[in-house]
C-alpha positions in Angstrom: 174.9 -192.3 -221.8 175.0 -195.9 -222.5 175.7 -196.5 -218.7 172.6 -195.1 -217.7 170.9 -196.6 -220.8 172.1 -200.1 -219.6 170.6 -199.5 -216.2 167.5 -198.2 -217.4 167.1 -201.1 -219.4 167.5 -203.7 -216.3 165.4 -201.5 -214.5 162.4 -202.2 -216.6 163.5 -205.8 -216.7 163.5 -206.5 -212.9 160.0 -204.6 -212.3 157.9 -206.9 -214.8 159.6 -209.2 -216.7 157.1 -209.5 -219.6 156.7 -205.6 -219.5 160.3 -205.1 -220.0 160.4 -207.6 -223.0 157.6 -205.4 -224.6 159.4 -202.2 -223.7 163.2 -203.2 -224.8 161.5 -203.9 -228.0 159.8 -200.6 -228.5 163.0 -199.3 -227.4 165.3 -200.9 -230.0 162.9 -200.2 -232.6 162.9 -196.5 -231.7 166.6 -196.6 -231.4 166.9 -197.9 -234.9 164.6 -195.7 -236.4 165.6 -192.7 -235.1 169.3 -192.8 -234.3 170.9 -195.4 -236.3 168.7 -194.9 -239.4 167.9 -198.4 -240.2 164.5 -198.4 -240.4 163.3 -199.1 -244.3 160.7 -196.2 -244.0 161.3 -193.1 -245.6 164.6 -190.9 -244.3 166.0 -194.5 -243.5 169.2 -195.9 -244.6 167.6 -198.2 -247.2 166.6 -196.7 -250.5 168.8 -193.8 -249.3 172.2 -195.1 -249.4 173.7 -192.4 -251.4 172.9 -189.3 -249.3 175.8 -188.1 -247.7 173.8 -187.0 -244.8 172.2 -190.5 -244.1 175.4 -192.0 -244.4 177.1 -190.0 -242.1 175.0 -190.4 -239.4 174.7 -194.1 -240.1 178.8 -194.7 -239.9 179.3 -192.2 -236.4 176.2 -194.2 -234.5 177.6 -197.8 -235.2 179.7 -198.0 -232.3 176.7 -197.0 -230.7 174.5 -199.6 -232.0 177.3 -202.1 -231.5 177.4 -201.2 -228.3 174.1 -201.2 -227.1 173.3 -204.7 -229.1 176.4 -206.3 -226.9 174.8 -204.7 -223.5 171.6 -206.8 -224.6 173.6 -209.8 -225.9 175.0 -210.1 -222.1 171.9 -209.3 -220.2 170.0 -212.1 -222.5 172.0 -214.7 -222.7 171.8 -217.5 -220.6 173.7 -217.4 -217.2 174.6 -220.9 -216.6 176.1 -221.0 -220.7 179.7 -219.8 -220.0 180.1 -219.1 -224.1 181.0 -215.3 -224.6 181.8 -213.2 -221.7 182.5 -209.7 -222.1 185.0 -209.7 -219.3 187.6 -212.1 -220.2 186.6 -211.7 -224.0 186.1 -215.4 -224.7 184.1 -216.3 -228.0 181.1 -218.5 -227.4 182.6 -221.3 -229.6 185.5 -221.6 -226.1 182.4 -222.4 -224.4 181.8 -225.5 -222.4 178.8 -226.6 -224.3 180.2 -226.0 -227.5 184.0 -227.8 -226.5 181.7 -230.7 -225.6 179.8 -230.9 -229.0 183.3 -230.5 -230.5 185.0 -233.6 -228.8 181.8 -235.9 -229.5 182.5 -234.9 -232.8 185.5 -235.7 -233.1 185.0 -238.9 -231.9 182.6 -239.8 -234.2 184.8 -238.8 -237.2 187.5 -240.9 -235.7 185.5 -243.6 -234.7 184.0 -243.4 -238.9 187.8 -243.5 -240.2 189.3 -246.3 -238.4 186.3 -248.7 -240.0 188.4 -247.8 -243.2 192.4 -248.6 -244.4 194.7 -245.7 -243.9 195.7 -244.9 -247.0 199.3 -244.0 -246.0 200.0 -246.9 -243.9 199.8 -249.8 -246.8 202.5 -252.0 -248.2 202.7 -250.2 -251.7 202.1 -246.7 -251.1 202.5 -245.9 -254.9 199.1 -247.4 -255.5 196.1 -245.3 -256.0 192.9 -246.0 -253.0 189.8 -246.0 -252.7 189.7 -245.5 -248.8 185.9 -246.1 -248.7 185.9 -249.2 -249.8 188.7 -250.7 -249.6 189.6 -251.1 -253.3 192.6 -250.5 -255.2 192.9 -249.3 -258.8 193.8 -251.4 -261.3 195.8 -251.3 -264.6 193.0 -249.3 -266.7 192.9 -246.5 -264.3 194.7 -243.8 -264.9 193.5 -241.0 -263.5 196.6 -240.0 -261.4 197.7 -238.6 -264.5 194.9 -236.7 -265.6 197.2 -233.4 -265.9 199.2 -234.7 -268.5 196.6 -236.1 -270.1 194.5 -233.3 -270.6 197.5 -231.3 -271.9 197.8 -233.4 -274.6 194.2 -233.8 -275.7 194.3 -230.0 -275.3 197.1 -230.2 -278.1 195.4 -232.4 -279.9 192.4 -230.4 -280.3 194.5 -226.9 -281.4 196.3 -229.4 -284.0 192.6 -230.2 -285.4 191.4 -226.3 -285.7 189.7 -225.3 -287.2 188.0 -228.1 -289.3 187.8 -230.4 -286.2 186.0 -227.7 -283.7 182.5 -229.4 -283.6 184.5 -232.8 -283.7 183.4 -235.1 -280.2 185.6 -235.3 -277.7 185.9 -238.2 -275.5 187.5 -238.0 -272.2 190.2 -240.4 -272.2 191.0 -240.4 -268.0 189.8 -243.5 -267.0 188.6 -243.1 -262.8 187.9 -246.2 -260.4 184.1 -246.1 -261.3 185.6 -247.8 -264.4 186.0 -250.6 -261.6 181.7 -250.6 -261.1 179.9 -253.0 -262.7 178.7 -251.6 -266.0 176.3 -252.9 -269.4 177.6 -252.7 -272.4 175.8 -250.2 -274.8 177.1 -249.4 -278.0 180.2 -248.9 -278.0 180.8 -248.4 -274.8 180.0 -249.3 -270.9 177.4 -247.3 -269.0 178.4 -247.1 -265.1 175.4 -244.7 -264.3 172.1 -247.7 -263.8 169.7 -244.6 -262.9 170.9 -242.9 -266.3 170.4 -246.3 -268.3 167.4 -247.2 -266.5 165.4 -243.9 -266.7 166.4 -244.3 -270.9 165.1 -248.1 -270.8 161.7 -246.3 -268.9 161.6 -243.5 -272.0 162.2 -246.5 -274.8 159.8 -248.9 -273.3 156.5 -246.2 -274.1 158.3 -245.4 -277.4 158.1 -249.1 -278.9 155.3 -250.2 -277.0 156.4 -252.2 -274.4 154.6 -253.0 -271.3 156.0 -251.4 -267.9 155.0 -254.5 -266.0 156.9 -256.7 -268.6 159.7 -254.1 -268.3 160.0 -254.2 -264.6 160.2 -258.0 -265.0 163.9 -257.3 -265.6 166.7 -255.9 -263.2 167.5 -253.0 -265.7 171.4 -253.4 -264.7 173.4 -255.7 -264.5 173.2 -256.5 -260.5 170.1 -256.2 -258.3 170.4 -252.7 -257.2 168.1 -253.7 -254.0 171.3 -256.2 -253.1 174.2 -254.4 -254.4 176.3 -251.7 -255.0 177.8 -250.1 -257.8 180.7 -252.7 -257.6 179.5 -255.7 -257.2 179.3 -256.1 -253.6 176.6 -257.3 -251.4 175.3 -254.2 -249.6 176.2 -253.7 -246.4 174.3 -251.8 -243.1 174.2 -251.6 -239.6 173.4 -254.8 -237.5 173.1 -253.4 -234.0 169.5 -252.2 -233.9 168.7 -255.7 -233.7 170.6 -256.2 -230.9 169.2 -253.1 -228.9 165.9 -253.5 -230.0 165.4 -257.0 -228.2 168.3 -257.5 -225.8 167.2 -256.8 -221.5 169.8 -254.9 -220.2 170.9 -255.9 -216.4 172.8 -254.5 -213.7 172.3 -257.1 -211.3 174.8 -259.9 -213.1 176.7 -262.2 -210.3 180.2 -262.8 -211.2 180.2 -265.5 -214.0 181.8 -268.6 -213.6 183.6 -269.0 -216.7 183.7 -266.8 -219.9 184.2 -267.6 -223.3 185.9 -264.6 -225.3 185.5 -263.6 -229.2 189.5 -263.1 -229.6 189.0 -261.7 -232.9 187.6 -258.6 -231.1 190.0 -258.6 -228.6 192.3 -258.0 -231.0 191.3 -254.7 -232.6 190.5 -253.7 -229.3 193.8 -254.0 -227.2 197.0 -251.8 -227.5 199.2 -252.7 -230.5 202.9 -251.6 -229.6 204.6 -249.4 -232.5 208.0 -251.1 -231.6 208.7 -254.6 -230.1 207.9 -258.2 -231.0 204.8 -260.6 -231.1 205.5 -261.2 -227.3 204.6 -257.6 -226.4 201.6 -258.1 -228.4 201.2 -261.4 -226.8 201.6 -260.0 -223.2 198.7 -257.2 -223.9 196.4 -260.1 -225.4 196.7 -262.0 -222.1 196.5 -258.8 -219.5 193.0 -258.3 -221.3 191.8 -261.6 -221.3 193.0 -263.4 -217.7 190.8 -263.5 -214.9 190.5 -265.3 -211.5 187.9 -267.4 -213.3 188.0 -270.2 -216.0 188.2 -267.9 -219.4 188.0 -269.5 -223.0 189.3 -267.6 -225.9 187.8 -268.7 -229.3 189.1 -267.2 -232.4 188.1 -267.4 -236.5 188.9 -270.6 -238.3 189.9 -270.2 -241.8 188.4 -272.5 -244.3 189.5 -272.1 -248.1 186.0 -271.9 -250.3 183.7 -270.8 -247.9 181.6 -268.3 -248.2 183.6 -266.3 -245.0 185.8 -266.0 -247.7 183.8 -263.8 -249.8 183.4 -261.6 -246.7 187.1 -261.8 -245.9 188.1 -260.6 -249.4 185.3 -257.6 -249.1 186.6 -256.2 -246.1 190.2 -256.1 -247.1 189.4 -254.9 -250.8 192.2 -255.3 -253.2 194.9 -254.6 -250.2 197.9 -257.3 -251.0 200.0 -257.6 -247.6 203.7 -258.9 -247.3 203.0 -263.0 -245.9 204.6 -263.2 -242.5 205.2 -266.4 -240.6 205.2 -265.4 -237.0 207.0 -266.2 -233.7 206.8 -264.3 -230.3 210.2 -263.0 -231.3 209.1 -261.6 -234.9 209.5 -258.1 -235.3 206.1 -257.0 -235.0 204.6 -255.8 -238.0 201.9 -253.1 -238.5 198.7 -253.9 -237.6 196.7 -254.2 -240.9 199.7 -256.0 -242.0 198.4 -258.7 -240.1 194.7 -258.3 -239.4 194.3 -257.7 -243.2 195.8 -260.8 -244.8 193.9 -264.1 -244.0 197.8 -265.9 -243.7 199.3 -263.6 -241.4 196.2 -263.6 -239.1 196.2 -267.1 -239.0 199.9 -267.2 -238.1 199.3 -265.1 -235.3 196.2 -267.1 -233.6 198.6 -269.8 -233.9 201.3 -268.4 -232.2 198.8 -267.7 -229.4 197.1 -270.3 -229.0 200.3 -272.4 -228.6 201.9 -270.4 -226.2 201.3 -271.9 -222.8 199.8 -269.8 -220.5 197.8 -270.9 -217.2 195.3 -273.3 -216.2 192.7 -270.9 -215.6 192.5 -269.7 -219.8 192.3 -271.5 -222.6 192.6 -270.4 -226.0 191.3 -272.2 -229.3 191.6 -271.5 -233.2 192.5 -274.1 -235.7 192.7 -276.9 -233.1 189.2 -276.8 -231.6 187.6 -279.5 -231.3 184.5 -278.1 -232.7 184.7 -277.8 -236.5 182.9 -274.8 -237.6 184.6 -272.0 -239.5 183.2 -268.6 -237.6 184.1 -268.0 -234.0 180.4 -267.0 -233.2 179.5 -270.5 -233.7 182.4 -272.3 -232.2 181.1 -270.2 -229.0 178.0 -271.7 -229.1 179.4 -274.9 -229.2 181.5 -274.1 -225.8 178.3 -272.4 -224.3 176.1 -275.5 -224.8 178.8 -277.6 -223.9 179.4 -275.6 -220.5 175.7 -275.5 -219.8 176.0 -279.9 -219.9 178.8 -279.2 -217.7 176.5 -277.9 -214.7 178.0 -274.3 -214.3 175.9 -271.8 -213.1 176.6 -268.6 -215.0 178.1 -268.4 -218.3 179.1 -265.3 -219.7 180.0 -264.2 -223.4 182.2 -261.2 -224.0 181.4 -259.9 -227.0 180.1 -257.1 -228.9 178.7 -259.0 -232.1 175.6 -258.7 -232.5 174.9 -262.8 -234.8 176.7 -263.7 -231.2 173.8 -262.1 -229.4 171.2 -263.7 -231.7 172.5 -267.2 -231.4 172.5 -267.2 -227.8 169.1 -266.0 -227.6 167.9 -268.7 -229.9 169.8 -271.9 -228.1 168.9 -270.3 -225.0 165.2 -270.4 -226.2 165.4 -274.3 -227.8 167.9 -276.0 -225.0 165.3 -273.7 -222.5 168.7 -273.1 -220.7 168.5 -273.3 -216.7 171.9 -271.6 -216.4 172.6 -268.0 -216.1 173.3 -266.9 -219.1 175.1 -263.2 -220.1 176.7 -261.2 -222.1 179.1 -258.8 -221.8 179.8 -256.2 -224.0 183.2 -253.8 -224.5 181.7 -251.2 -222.8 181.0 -253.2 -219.5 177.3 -253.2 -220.2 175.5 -257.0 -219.4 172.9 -258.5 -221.2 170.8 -261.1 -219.9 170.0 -263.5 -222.2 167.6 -265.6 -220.4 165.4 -262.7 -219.8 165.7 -261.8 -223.8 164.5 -265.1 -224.7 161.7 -265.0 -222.5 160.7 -261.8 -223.6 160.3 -263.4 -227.1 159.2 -266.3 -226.4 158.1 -268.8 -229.7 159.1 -266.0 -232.3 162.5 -266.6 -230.9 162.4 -269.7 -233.3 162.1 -266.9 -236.3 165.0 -264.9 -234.8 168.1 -266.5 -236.9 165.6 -266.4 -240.8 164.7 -262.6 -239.8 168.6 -262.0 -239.4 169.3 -263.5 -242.0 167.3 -262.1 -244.6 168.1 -258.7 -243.6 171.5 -258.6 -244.2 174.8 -260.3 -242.5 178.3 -260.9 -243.3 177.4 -263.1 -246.0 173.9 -261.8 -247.5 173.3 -258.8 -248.5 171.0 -256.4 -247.0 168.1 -254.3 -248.6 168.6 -251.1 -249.4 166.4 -248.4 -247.2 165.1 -251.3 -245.4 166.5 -251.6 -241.9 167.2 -254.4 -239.1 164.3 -252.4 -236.7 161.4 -252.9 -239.2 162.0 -256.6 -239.4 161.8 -257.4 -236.1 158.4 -255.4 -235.7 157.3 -257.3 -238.5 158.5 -260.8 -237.3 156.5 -259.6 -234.1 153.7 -258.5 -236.1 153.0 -262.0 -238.4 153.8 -265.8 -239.0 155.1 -266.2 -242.6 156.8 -269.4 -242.0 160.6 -268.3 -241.0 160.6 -270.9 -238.6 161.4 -273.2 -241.8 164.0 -271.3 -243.5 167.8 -273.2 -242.2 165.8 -276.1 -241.6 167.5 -279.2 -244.1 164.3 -280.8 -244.0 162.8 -278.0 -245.1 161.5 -277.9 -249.3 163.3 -275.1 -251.4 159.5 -274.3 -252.3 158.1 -273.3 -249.2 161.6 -271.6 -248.1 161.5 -269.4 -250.6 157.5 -268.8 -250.2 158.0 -267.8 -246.6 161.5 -265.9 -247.9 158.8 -263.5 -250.7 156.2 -263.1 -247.9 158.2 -261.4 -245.4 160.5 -259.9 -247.7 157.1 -258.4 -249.2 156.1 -257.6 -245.9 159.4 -255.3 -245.7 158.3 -253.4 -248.7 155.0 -252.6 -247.2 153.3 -255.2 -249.2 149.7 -255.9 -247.9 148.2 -257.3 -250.8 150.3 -260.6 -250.9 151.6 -260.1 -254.2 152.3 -263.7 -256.0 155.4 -262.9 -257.3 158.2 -259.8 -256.9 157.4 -258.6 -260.1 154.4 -257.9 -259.1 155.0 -256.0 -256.5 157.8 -254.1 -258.8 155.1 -253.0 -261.2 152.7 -252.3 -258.4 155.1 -249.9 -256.2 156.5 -248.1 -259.3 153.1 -247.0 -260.2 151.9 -246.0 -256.8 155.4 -243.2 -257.0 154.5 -239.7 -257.6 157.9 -239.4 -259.4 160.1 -242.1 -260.7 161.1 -244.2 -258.0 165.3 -244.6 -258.0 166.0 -248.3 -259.2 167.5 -249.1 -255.8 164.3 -248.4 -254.0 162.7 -251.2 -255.7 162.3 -254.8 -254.6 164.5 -257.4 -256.4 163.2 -259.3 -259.3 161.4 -262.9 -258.7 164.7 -264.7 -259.8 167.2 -262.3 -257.7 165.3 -262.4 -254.6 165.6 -266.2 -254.6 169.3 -266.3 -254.7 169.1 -264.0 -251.8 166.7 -266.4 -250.0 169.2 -269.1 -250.8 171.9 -267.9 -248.9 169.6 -266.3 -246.0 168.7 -270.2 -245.7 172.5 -271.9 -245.8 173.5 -269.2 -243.4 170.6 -270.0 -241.1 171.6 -273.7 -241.7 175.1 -272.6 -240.5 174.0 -271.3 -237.5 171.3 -273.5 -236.5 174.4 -276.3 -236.3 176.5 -274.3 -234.2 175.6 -276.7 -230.9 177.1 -279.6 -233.3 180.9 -280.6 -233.9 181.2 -279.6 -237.6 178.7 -277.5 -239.8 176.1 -278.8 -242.4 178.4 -280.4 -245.3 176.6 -279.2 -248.6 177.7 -277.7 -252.3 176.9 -273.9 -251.5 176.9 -273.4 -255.3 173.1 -275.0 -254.7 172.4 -272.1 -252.0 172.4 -268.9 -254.4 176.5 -268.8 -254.7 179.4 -269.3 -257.7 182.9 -270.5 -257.3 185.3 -268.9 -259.4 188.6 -270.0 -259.1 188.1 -271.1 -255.8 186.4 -268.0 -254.5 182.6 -268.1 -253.7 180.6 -265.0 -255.4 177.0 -264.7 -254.8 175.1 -265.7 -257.7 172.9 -262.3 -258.9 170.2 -263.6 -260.4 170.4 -261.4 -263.3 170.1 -263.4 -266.8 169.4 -260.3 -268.9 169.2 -256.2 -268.1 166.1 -255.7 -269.9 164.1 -257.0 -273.3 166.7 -257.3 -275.8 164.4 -255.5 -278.2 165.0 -252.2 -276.0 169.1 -253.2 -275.7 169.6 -252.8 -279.1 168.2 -249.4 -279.4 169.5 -247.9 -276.2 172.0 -246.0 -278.1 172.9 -245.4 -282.1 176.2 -246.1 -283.5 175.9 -243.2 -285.8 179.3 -241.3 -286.5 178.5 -239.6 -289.8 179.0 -235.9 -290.4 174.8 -236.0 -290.8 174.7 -238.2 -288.2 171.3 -239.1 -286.6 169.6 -236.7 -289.2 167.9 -240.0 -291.0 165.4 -242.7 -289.4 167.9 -245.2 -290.0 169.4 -244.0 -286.6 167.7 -246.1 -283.8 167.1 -243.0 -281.7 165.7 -241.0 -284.5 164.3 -243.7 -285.3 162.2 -244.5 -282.1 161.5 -240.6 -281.8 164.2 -240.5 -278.6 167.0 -237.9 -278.2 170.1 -239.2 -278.6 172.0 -239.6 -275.2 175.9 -239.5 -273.9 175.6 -243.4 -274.4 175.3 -243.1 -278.0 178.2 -243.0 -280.4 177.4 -239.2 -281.5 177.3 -238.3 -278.0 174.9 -236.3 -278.6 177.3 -233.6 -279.3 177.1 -230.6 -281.7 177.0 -233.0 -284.8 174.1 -234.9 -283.8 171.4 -233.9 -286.1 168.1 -236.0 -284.5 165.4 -233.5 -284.5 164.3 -235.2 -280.9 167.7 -234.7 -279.2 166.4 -231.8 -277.3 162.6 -233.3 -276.7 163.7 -236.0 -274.4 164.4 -235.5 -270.8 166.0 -239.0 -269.2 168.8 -237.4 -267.7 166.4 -236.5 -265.0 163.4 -238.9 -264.8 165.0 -240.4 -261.7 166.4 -237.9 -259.9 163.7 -236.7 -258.0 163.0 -238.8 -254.8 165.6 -238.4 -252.1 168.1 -241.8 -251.2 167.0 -244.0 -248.6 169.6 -245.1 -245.8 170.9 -248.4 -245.9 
């Protein structure tokens, strides 16, 4: 029967193509209705379940339905997909389509966890990390042991029945969020800003405090715009910049001389498990020689910059054994070496002394130019090879500030060379034609970079690299002036506001931040999350600050040495040698609103008089509070206020 069904079925099909999809459809339905007792209508199997009679005839037609549903699964699908065939039983998901989707994947996933440590290949393995971002736990963390701890608060609570049932309990595991940076309320530390700042939003109608006065502040205790829950300059994705205005070529001649970022290089060659330095060494120099003149340049390390800052965010807390190396060291693991400042600088040495042949040169703490990154000691070779009369000059690189600095010398020397890069997937960039294609807003290129986030200012949250160039494109806001040492603070940080305005959609011109705070908050349906906001007046212009001495940085890379100034007047604090970026943040909020953000009250009536603050200023009492809000909090508002939520409604951005 289902043989001739089958062939019935193609018949229709091959006569009239849309016919048969109209008759296979009538057919299945009356199939369903009729046979397999599907159907919802009356006598079908729904609504009927119990009769034995229904149910019988459902359970001996399934193979049937089964049956005829595969027949129609195979004639369907599509012929070219090889996913499941009937024949050699193979399940769609051992399909070529699907192995492909599979393997790209993979490689994303793997691509996503080698940007992070491996947590079981660190010098201490009894330490407890976060694999994120880097960070390892400190003393007050215990929550390793959170087992045994809650055994014993579980004891301790039995030993209080039955007088201290309603008594508060207070988790006593401390996790790494104990590591954020946190305000002090009451008598404790609050970790969760959108918690504390939909409160401060709740307290601020309550005594009568303007929202405009209110938004004035941070309302934690870092800019959220500018960082993370930590303390760390946020971080995002630099390459749309370099896609977005970079002229691909194929047509690139063979260069006559390269100069190499040898930092890259060395994440990107083979690191041999066993062996010494020299095998490493001999890789290095198999990926690097060529018939041509070839110029490695690697990092210089400079105690007290503000590299530093980076340096110590990329490696979190991860302490490394210090090595000295030779080519005949035992080769240690690679983070070993790549994640500690001395051993890295041990190996470049190494390399760099090692004689190889005339053709390649390679340069680290000896060059003769004096600046700290490699992207702007390549500069300095590039402009210096461009004096030198060679025809084409090619960069290997895959960093995108490398890209940008080339297209802005190549712009202001107007370059007559060939100039290219190359990046590590063999694709060519030609830089000439990039600078010509922006002509005079090339002068803008380094500020815009800058002020959207690099390795050592912070980005924006939700605001990305592909909206600033469109509006760099779009307007003239005076970047051209930001890096520039004759440039006034004033009308940097003018030109800074404007475009950073600009990036929040601002076409009013707001005079201040603030301003523009108050005016986007109010123009939000729902609460808008505290990171979505624009930094405060005071916090944006630490953020210009260091947008400027980074441009300054770069805009010297065709000198010997770098500009020689006190970064701690360029939005930046040394603390025991180390740089941290200054936040800008004086004060969360009016102190009028701090000191009623949470009671104190621990009474066995407590909150049930005015006296409380919260009962006080007609709020509930919250987890911040010393009651916690728990069974033995009396205020007759603790179940009218809703803060927990008030900024939980609008989805994240992306950074």
């Amino acid at each position: 029967m289902m043989r001739h069904l089958h062939h019935f079925i193609w018949g229709i099909m091959s006569v009239d193509t849309l016919m048969g999809v109209g008759m296979v459809s009538s057919l299945i339905s009356l199939v369903n209705r009729h046979t397999f007792g599907m159907e919802k209508a009356k006598g079908g199997l729904v609504g009927l379940t119990l009769s034995p009679d229904q149910m019988a005839r459902w359970v001996l037609s399934y193979h049937v339905c089964n049956t005829v549903s595969q027949a129609m699964d195979d004639m369907f699908q599509d012929r070219e997909d090889d996913e499941f065939d009937t024949k050699t039983n193979r399940h769609k998901e051992e399909g070529y389509s699907r192995k492909k989707l599979d393997q790209a994947d993979r490689t994303k996933i793997s691509n996503e966890l080698k940007r992070y440590p491996h947590p079981l290949e660190q010098p201490d393995s009894d330490m407890l990390l976060n694999v994120v971002n880097g960070r390892v736990a400190d003393d007050t963390v215990n929550v390793q042991d959170a087992l045994a701890i809650g055994e014993s608060m579980v004891a301790d609570f039995k030993k209080a029945l039955p007088t201290g049932f309603y008594n508060p309990i207070h988790s006593k595991v401390v996790t790494m969020e104990a590591m954020k940076k946190g305000v002090r309320v009451g008598a404790g530390t609050v970790y969760d800003m959108e918690k504390l700042y939909g409160r401060l939003l709740v307290l601020s109608q309550k005594r009568d405090v303007s929202l405009e006065s209110m938004l004035c502040f941070e309302l934690a205790p870092l800019p959220p715009a500018i960082f993370d829950d930590y303390g760390s300059m946020r971080k995002g994705t630099k390459s749309p910049f370099l896609h977005k205005l970079a002229v691909w070529t194929d047509e690139a001649s063979a260069p006559d001389v390269q100069v190499i970022d040898g930092n890259e290089i060395l994440y990107q060659i083979s690191w041999p498990k066993t062996g010494t330095v020299r095998h490493l060494h001999h890789n290095f120099i198999r990926a690097v020689a060529k018939d041509h003149r070839v110029i490695v340049v690697f990092d210089r390390y400079i105690e007290g910059s503000t590299k530093t800052h980076e340096r110590l965010r990329r490696t979190g807390s991860i302490v490394c054994p210090t090595v000295n190396l030779t080519l005949e060291t035992t080769l240690p693991a690679r983070d070993t070496i790549m994640k500690s400042s001395h051993n890295k600088r041990s190996l470049i040495k190494v390399f760099c002394t090692e004689k190889t042949s005339e053709k390649l040169t390679m340069v680290g703490e000896d060059s003769v130019y004096k600046h700290e990154e490699a992207d702007c000691i390549i500069i300095s070779y590039v402009m210096s090879l461009v004096r030198q009369k060679y025809q084409h000059i090619q960069v290997v690189s895959d960093d995108t500030d490398v890209f940008v600095l080339l297209v802005f010398f190549c712009w202001k020397w107007q370059c007559t060379a060939q100039l290219t890069m190359k990046k590590s997937d063999g694709r060519i960039i030609d830089i000439n034609a990039s600078a010509i294609q922006l002509g005079p807003k090339s002068a803008q290129l380094l500020a815009t970079h800058a002020l959207t986030g690099c390795d050592t200012v912070s980005y924006l949250f939700g605001k990305g690299k592909l909206s600033a160039v469109a509006i760099m494109m779009k307007i003239d806001v005076g970047l051209e002036l930001i890096g520039e040492r004759t440039s006034h603070m004033d009308e940097i940080t003018t030109a800074g506001h404007r475009f950073i305005g600009r990036m929040y959609k601002d076409k009013q011109t707001h005079t201040s931040m603030n301003q523009l705070r108050h005016t986007m908050f109010m123009s939000k349906r729902d609460t808008p999350k505290i990171k979505t906001l624009p930094p405060t007046d005071y916090a944006l212009n630490e953020h210009i600050k260091r947008a400027h001495l980074q441009t300054m940085i770069w805009k010297a890379a065709d000198q010997r040495e770098p500009p020689n100034v006190d970064i701690s007047l360029y939005g930046w604090v040394v603390t025991n040698g180390v740089p941290i970026p200054s936040t800008g943040v004086s004060e969360v909020a009016p102190p009028e609103l701090m000191k009623v953000v949470a009671c104190g009250c621990s009474a066995q009536n407590a909150c049930s008089r005015s006296t409380c603050s919260c009962h006080g200023a007609a709020v509930s009492c919250t987890s911040f509070c010393k009651c916690m809000s728990s069974e033995s909090c009396n205020n007759p508002h603790k179940k009218a206020d809703g803060t927990d939520s008030d900024s939980d409604n609008e989805d994240d951005g992306h950074e």
